[in-house]
C-alpha positions in Angstrom: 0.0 0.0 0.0 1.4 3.2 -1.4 1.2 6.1 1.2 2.7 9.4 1.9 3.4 11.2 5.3 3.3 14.9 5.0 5.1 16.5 8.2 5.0 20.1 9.5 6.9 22.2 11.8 4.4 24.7 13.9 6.7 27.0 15.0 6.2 29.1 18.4 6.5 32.8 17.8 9.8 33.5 16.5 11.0 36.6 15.2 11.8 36.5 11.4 11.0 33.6 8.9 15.0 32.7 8.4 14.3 31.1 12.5 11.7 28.5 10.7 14.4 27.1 9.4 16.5 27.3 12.4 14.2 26.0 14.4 15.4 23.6 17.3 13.5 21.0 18.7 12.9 23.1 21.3 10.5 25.7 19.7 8.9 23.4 17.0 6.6 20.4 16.9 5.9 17.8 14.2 2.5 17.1 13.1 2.5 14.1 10.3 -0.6 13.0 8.5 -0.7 9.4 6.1 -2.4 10.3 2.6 -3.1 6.6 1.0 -3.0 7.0 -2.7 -2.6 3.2 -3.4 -5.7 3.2 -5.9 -4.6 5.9 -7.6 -2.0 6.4 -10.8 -0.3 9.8 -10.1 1.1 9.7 -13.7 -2.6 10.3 -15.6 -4.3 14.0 -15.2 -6.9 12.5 -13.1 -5.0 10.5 -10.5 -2.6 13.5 -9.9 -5.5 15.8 -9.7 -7.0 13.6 -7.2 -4.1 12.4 -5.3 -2.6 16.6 -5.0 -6.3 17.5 -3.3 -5.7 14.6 -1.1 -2.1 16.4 -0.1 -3.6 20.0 -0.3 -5.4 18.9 2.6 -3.5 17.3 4.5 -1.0 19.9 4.7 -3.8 21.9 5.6 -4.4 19.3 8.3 -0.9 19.0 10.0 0.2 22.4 9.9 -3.7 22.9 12.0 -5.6 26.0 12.4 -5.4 29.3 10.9 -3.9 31.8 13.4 -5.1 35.2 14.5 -4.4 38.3 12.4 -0.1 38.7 13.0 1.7 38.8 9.9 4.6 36.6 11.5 2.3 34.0 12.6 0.5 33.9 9.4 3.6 34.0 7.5 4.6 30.9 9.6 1.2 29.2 8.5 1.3 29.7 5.8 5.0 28.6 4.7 4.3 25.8 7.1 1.4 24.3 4.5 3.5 25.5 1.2 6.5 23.4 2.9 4.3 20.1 3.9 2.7 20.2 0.2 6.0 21.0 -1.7 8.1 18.3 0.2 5.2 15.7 -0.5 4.5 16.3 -4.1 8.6 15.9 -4.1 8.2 12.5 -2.3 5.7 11.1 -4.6 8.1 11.8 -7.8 5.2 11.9 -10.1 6.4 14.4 -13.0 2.4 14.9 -13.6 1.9 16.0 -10.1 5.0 17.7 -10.4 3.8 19.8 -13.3 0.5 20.1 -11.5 1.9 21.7 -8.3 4.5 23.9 -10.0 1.5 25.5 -12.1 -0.6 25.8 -9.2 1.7 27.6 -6.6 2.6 31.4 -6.6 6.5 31.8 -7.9 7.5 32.6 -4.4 6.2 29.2 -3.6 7.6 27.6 -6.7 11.2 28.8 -5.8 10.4 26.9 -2.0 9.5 23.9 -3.8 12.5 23.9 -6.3 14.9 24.3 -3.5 13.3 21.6 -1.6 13.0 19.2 -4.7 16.9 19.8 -5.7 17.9 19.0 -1.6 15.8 15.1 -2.3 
């Protein structure tokens, strides 16, 4: 059975978004969610539509609840579920998904996930 995890750091309130990744074990904790996508062929325009909601969502998931209105919080968020979704459409390897996520993202996103992808 094919699955993916799809981790996230929630980081407490840190000054600056270079500390997210500096983060120590100390200030962060690690949320993982399992999206199954055994059924699915992640190569063909509907599987990799399907299978990329799945992750959407579970980023969504693990990286929990929007916060309030600060922009460092929210900047945190919302790097935290660009990260989780990034590093799992990387996992999966699908060049379909791949193509999906890269025309769905904003280019500040797309640079995130290009540097994650060429660390793999």
């Amino acid at each position: 059975m094919r699955n993916i995890f799809i981790g996230a750091a929630a980081i407490a309130a840190l000054a600056g978004s270079a500390a997210l990744f500096a983060a120590t074990d100390a200030n962060s904790v690690q949320h993982s969610v399992a999206v199954r996508y055994a059924g699915l062929n992640a190569n063909s325009t509907e599987g990799a539509s399907a299978l990329y909601a799945r992750l959407r969502s579970a980023a969504k998931a693990a990286c929990g609840t929007a916060p309030g209105r600060g922009l460092a919080a929210v900047s945190d968020f919302n790097a935290c579920r660009s990260d989780a979704l990034s590093e799992a459409v990387a996992r999966v390897g699908s060049r379909t998904l791949t193509a999906l996520h890269r025309s769905s993202v904003s280019p500040l996103e797309l640079a995130r996930f290009d540097s994650a992808a060429k660390v793999r």
